[in-house]
Each structure stands twice: as C-alpha cells, then as structure tokens.
C-alpha positions in Angstrom: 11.3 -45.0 -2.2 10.7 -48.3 -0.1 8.9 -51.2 -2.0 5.3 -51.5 -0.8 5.8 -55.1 -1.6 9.3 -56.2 0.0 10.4 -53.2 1.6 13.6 -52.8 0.0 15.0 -48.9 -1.0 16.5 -49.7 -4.5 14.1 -48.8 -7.3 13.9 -47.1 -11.0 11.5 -44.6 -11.9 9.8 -46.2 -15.4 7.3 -43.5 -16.1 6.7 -39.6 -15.0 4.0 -37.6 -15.5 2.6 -34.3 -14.3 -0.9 -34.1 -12.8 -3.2 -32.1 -11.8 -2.2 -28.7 -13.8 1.0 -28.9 -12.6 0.9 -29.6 -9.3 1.7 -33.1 -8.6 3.8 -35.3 -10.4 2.9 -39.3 -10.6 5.7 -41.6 -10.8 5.6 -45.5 -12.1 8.7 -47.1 -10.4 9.7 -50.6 -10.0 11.8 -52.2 -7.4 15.1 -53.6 -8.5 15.3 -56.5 -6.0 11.8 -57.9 -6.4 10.6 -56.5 -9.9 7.7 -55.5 -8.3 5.9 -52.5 -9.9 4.3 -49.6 -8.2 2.9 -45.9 -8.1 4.3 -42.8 -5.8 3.2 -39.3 -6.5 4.7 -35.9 -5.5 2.8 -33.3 -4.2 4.0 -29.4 -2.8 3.5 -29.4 0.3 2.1 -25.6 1.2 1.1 -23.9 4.5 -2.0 -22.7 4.0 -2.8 -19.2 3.6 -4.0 -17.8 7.1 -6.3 -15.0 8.3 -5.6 -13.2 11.3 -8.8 -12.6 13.2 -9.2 -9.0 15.2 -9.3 -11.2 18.4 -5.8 -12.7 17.0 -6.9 -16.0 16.3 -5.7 -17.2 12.9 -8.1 -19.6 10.1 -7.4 -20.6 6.9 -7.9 -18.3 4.0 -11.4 -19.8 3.1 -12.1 -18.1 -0.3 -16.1 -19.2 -0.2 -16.2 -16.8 3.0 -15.0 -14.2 1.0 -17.3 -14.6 -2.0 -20.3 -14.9 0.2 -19.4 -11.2 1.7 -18.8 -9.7 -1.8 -22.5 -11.6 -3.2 -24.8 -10.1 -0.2 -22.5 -6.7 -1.2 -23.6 -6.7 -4.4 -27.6 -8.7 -3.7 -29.8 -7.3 -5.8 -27.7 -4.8 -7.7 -26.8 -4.8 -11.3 -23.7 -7.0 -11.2 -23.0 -9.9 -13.0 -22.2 -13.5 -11.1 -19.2 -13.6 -13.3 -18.1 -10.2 -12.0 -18.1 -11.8 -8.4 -16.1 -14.4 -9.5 -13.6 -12.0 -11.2 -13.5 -9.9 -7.7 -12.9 -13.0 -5.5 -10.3 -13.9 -7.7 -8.4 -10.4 -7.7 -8.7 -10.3 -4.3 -7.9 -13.2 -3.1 -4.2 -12.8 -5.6 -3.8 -9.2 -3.8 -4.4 -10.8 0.0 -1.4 -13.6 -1.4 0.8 -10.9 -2.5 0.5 -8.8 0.4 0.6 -11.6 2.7 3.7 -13.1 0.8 6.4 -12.9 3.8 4.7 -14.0 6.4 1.8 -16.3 4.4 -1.1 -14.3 6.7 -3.3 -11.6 6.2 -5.2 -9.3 9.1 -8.8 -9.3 8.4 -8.7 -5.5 8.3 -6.1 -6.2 5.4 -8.4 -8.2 3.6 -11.4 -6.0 4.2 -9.9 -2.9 2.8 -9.0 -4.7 -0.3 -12.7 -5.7 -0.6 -13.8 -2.3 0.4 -11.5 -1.1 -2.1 -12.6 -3.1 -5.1 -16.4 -2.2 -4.4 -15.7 1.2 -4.5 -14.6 0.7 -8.0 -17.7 -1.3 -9.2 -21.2 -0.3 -7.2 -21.1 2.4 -4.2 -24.4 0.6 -2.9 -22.9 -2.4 -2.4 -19.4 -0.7 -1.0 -21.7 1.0 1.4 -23.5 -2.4 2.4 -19.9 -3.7 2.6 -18.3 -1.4 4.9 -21.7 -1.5 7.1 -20.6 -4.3 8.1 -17.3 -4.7 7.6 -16.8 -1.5 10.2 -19.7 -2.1 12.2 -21.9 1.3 12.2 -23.9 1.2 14.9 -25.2 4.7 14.8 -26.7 6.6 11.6 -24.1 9.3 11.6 -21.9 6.9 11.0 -23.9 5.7 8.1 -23.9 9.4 6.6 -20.9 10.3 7.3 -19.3 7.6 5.2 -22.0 8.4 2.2 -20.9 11.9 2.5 -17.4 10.5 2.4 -17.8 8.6 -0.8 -19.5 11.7 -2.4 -15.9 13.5 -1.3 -14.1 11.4 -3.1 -16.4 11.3 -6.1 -15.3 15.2 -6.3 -12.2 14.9 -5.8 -11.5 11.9 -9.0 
C-alpha cells in the first residue's frame, strides 16, 4: 500500500478489523520509511445483480421496485407489513440463485417467482399481480386466469 504521506510501498499492517457485518475489513498500517500512520479498508468488489428488461435493456436489481409491486399486490388485503418484508426477502434470494451463473435475471423470471409466492399467500393479490405483471387487456383474460386459479385449487 503507498504512503499517503511520502509515497513509499513498504508498510506493516498494526491493526485489522472486520466491518460492516463482514464485509469490509479496516486496516491500521504504518509506513516503514516515514513512521507515518494511516487507514486502508478492503471492500468486495461485486457486480451488481442485473435485470433484463423484455426490451433487453439490463438495470440493476433494485429490491424497493420489487417491494413496491408485492405492497399494491397485497393493498388492502389482510397481510401483514412484515410478511412483505419476508416475501421480498425470499424472492429476492430465489432471483440470486437462479441468476447465479450469469449474475442476471429476465423480468419474466422474476415475475413468476412473485406470481408464484402470491399464489401461496392471498389469490386477490396474485390476481392483482399477474394483471399487471401479464398485461390483460381484455376481460376474458381476466376470467380465464380466475378460472385457472380455481383449477388448481382442485387439483392441490
């Protein structure tokens, strides 16, 4: 590490500790040709975790986005804040694993998985969800994914 103060290469670490839950460590070091004494820390440094848009474009994961989604899902129906919490979080550690490989997820990947979790929890809001999420633009299309839902109702 160079001295911040004469530039020099040669130093000794005095002190490490880990910040931050883990996830960067903070060094006290001092250089050996000037004595001077100074601070470095050590970070990971990630990609971020993308979304692929239909239109192909790519954004960062932006887990806000995705709670937002799930709480106008679930507006109004007898769900608790801390259970939209618990579903962003489940989610979002699904969309990681199946976007390990390649660090992306399609936004048809990541809507499934929300569709999928809804299902489990309130059919209101997994019908609100997929409304929009698979953009009915007709009533029949509407129905036929209530009558759907009442399929697979039978068939669990």
């Amino acid at each position: 590490m160079r001295c911040p103060y004469c530039g020099n290469l040669d130093d000794k670490v005095l002190e490490s500790r880990t910040m931050v839950n883990g996830e960067s460590i903070r060094r006290r070091r001092e250089c050996l040709s000037c004595g001077y004494r100074f601070t470095s820390y050590e970070r990971i440094d990630e990609k971020p975790f993308m979304v692929v848009k239909r239109d192909g474009r790519r954004q960062p994961f932006d887990r806000q986005k995705l709670e937002k989604g799930i709480e106008r899902a679930l507006e109004k129906r007898p769900v608790s804040t801390s259970m939209v919490e618990q579903l962003s979080n489940d989610i979002e550690d699904l969309a990681i694993k199946q976007g390990k490989e390649s660090r992306e997820i399609t936004t048809t990947q990541l809507g499934e998985l929300v569709l999928e979790k809804l299902y489990n929890i309130d059919k209101v809001s997994y019908i609100r969800f997929a409304s929009v999420y698979r953009h009915f633009e007709t009533l029949d299309e509407f129905i036929k994914e209530v009558k759907d839902i009442e399929k697979r109702g039978k068939n669990e």
